[in-house]
LOMITOR-461735 format. One record per residue (C-alpha): residue in one letter; x, y, z. Coordinates in steps of 0.02 Angstrom, whole numbers, plus 32768, in hexadecimal, padded with zeros to 4 digits. Each point is the difference from the previous one (the first is absolute). Layout:
aXYZ...
//
This chain:
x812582D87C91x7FCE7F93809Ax7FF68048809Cx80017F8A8091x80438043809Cx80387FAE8095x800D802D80B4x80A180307FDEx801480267F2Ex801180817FBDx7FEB801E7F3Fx7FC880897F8Ex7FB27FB67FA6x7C7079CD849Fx809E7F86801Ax7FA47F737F98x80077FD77F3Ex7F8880457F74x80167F997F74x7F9980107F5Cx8046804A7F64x807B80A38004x7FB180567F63x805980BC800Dx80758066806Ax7FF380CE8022x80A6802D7FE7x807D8091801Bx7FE480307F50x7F3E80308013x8037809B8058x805680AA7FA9x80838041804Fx80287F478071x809E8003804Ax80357F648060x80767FF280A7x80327F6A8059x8045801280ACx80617F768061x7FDA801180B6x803E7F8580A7x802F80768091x806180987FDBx80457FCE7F64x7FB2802E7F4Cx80007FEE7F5Ax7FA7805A7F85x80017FEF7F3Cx7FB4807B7F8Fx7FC37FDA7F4Fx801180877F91x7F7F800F7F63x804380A17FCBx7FE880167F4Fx805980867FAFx809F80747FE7x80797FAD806Ax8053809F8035x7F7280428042x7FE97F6D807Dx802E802B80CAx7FE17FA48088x8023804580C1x7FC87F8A8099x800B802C80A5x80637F738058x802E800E80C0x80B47FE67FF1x808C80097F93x800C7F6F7F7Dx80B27FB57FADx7FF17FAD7F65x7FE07F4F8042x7F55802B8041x7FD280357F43x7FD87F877F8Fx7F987FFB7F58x7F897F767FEEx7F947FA47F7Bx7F6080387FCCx7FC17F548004x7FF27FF280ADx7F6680838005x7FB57FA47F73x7FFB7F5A805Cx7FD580668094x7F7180667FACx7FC07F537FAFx7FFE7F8D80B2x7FA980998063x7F9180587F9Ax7F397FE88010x7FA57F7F7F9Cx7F567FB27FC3x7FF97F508012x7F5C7F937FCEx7FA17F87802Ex7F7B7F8F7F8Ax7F6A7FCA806Ex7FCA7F4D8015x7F757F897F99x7F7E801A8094x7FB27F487FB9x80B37FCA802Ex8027802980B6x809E7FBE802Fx8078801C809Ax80A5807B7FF0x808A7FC98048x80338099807Ex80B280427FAEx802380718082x80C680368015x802780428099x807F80718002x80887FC48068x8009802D80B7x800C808E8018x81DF88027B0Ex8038808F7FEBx8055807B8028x809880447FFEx806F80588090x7FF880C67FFCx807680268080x80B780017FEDx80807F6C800Ax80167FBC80A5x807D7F898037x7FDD7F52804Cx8019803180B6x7FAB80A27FECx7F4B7FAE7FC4x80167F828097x80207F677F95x80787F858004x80387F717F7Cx7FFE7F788079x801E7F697F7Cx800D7FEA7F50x80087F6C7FAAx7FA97F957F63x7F997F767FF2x7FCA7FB67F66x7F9C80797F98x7FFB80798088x806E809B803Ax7FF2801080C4x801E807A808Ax7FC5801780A9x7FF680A3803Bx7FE9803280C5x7FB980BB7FF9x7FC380898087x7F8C805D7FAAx7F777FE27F73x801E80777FAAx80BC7FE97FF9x7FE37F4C7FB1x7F8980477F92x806E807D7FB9x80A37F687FFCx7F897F9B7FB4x7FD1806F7F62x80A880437FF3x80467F517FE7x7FA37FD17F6Bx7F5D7FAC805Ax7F5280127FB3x7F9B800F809Fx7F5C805E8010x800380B28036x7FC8802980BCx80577F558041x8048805F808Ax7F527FEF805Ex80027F447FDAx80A97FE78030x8010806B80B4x7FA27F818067x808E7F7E7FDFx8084807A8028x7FBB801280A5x7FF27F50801Ax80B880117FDBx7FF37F797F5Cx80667FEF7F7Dx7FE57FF77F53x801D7F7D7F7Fx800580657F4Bx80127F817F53x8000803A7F50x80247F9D7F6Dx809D7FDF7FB5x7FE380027F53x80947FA77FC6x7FD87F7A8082x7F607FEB7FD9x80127FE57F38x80797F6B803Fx7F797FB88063x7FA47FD87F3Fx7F5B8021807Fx7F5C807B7FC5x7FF1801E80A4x8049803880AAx80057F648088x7FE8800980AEx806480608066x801C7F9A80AEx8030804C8099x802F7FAB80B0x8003805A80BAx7FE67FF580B1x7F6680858054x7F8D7FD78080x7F7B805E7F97x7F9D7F837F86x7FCA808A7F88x7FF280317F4Dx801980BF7FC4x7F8E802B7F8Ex7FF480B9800Cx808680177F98x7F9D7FD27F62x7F77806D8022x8052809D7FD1x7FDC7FED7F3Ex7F867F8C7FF6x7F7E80067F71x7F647FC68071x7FFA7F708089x80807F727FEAx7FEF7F418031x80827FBB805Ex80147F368002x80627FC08096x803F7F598020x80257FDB80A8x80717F5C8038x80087FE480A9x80357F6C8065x7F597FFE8079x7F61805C7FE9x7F9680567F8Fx804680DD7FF3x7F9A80837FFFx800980AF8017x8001806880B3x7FE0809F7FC1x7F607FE17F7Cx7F757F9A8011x80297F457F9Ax7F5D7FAC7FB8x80007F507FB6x7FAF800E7F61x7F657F9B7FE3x80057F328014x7FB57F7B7FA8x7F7280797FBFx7F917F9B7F7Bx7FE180627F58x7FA77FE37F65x804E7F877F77x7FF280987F79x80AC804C8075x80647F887FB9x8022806D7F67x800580828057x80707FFC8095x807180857FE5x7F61807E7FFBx7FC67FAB8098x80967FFD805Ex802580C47FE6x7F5B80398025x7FEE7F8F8091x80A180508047x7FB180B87FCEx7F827FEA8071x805F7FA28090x805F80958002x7F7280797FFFx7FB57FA1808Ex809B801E8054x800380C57FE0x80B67FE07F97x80467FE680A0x80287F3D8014x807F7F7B7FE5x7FB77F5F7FADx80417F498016x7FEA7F937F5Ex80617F898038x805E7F9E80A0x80417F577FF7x807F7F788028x8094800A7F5Dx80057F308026x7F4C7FF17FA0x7F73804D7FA9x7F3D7FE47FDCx7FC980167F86x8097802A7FAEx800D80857F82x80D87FD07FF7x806B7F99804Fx8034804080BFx80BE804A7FE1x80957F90800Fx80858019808Cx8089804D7F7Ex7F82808A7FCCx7FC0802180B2x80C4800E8029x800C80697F73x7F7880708037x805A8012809Dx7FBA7F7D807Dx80AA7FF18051x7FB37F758099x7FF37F827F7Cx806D7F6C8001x800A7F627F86x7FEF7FE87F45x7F647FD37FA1x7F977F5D8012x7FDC7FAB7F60x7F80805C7FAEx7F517FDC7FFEx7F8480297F76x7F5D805A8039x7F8D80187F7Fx7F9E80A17FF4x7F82804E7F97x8021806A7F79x7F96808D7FC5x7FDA7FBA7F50x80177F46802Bx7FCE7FE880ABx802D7F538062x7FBD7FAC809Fx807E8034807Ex80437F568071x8009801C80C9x80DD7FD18005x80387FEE8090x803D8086805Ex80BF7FF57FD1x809C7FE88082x7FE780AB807Ax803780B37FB7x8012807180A7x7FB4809D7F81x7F61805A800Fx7FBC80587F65x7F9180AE8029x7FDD80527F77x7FA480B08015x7FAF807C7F79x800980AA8032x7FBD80987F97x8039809A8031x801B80CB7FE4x8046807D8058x7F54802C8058x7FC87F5A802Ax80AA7FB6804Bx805B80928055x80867F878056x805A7F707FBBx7FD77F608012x80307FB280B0x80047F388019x7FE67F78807Cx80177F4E7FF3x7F4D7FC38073x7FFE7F32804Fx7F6E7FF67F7Ex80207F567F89x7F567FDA7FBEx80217FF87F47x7F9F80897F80x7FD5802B7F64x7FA180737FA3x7FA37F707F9Ax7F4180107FB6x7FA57F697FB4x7FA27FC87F6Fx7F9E7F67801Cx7FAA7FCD7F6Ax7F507FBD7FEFx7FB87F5A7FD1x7FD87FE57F46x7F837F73801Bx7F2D801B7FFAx7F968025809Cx7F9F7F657FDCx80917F9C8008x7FF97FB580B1x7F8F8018808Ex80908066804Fx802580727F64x7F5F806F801Fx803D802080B8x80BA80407FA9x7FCC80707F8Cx7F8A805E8090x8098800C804Ex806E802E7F6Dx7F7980867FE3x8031804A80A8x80A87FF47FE0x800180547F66x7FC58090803Fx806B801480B3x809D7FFA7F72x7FA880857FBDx7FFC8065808Dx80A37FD5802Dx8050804F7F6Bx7FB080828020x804080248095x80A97FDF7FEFx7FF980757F5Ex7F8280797FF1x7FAB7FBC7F71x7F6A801E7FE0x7F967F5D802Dx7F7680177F5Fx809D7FE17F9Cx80457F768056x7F5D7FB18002x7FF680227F31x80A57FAF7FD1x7FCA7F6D808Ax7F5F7FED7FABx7F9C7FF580B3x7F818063803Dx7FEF8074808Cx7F957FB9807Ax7F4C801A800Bx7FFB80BF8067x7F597FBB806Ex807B7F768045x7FF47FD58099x80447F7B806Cx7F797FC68054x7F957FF07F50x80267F487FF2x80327FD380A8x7F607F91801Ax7FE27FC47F46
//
């Protein structure tokens, strides 16, 4: 049985355009145990939607988030899992390609720059208690969709705990501990189960989104909550829209992920290796500790583009309540696909979408991220993403031209600084990056000077 756990699940169980070719995207899915938020954010008001992977016995599956007020049943809403697919697939970080010039052919590029535009387990051992006497109270019940709902107010952890259990929810042992720092903070807490009968009307295999609006003045994300029985660190995806600037967190250090690094050709079939161990040892650099931005950019366009940006309906649907006006016509981007990759054409950047996209990867246990995750939205609009390039060699002979000696000396050097990047970014060993590149190392008596004068 799956066990992905979110912040708040329980279950047992450079602002110009890139071009080339989009050849392969890191997705959500690379990662065990990936849960995905988005979070709706323009001054005190939020929305967050949760996408639930949980596989398994549908009794078993609890949910408890700490929201800071009490919610009525037209702040809850369930929502479409399509909406983090599209998401996932216009965000996530990509390997795009490039096919080097006939040196004997020199000819001038035309500059196709785009700006951007301006700016569980236990069970309770001591005796019955009533409501009042564990400090809990029922403050609303209600039902949406698939989902059985109440939000609780409580005064003590252990109380809830205890209320918790006795009513039927499968939440880890010990959550007491996990639970008292939002009692203090005087929170409430929104607690969903599944309705089974609901559900097997729904015809779905899986549980959607749950979607949840309110008004704080704290931009923040508990995760603590999905520490307690968690099988080893967890990745976290988080989607950020926000009407100005790029987020990132207060309370952790946030890291944009490498740039426009250029890697051997051989990658290609290997991305997904690549990506994961490039992450690994990001991370490591980082001592566990930081927040990574893959991604940041206006929802009006995308470049290269691994999907189209999303449409007004499903950004309204996600929540983005500043949005006004229907759809334009649509227009058709092409894009690269993994097995059948196409030349991606600059489009114009389409009429303006006031939405900023920030998506961040955190990884994270109970040791390395001790507080949840806390938010600001910075004046920062230079576009991002995490985006590493393959730019493939020349086919033709060295004797071709009296310029094609000169390109492969410098394709030589090339060669082996992607080398070297990989294995940085990875911790590969370089002999065996060098082997499946079919280079050699360079000579160890190198020096710079050796040919200076020759």
């Amino acid at each position: 049985m799956k066990k992905t756990l979110f912040f708040a699940c329980f279950a047992i169980s450079k602002a110009h355009a890139f071009c080339g070719f989009y050849v392969a995207k890191a997705d959500a899915s690379l990662f065990n145990r990936a849960s995905q938020v988005a979070v709706v954010r323009n001054e005190d008001r939020t929305v967050i939607s949760m996408l639930n992977d949980y596989q398994g016995d549908l009794r078993e599956f609890a949910m408890v988030v700490p929201v800071p007020q009490v919610l009525d049943k037209g702040q809850v809403h369930v929502g479409d899992k399509a909406l983090f697919e599209h998401l996932d697939a216009f965000s996530a970080p990509r390997l795009v390609e490039y096919f080097d010039e006939n040196p004997c052919e020199p000819r001038v590029m035309m500059d196709m720059a785009v700006r951007s535009k301006a700016q569980a387990f236990g069970t309770a051992e001591r005796a019955p208690a009533s409501d009042k006497a564990l400090g809990v109270k029922v403050e609303a019940k209600f039902t949406v969709g698939e989902y059985d709902i109440v939000i609780l107010s409580a005064e003590q952890s252990d109380g809830l705990e205890t209320w918790l259990v006795r009513s039927g929810y499968k939440i880890p042992k010990g959550a007491s501990e996990a639970l008292k720092p939002y009692i203090k903070q005087d929170m409430k807490f929104f607690v969903a189960k599944v309705n089974l009968k609901a559900q097997e009307k729904t015809g779905s295999k899986y549980l959607r989104p749950i979607q949840f609006a309110f008004e704080s003045k704290k931009f923040m994300l508990p995760i603590r909550l999905g520490m307690i029985n968690a099988n080893g660190p967890q990745d976290l995806i988080v989607y950020l829209l926000t009407k100005d600037g790029r987020v990132e967190t207060t309370n952790y250090r946030t890291v944009k992920l490498p740039e426009g690094a250029e890697i051997p050709g051989y990658v290609k079939g290997e991305f997904a290796d690549f990506y994961r161990s490039m992450f690994d040892e990001q991370l490591k650099r980082e001592n566990q500790r930081a927040v990574f931005t893959e991604y940041f950019w206006d929802m009006s366009w995308c470049d290269p583009c691994a999907a189209d940006p999303l449409s007004r309906s499903e950004l309204r649907n996600l929540g983005v309540f500043w949005l006004e006006g229907d759809d334009p016509a649509p227009v058709k981007i092409q894009r690269g696909r993994r097995a059948a990759p196409q030349i991606w054409n600059p489009v114009p950047p389409a009429p303006p979408v006031q939405v900023k996209l920030t998506r961040l990867h955190v990884r994270y246990s109970k040791d390395t991220f001790p507080e949840d995750l806390m938010f600001q939205e910075t004046q920062d609009q230079q576009n991002f993403q995490a985006r590493f390039v393959l730019r493939h060699a020349w086919k033709g002979s060295p004797n071709a031209c009296a310029a094609a000696p000169e390109y492969f000396r410098a394709l030589k050097k090339r060669q082996e600084n992607e080398a070297q990047t990989l294995a940085n970014l990875t911790g590969w060993e370089i002999g065996a990056i060098r082997k499946k590149m079919d280079i050699q190392a360079p000579p160890k008596d190198a020096k710079w000077w050796n040919h200076l004068w020759n």
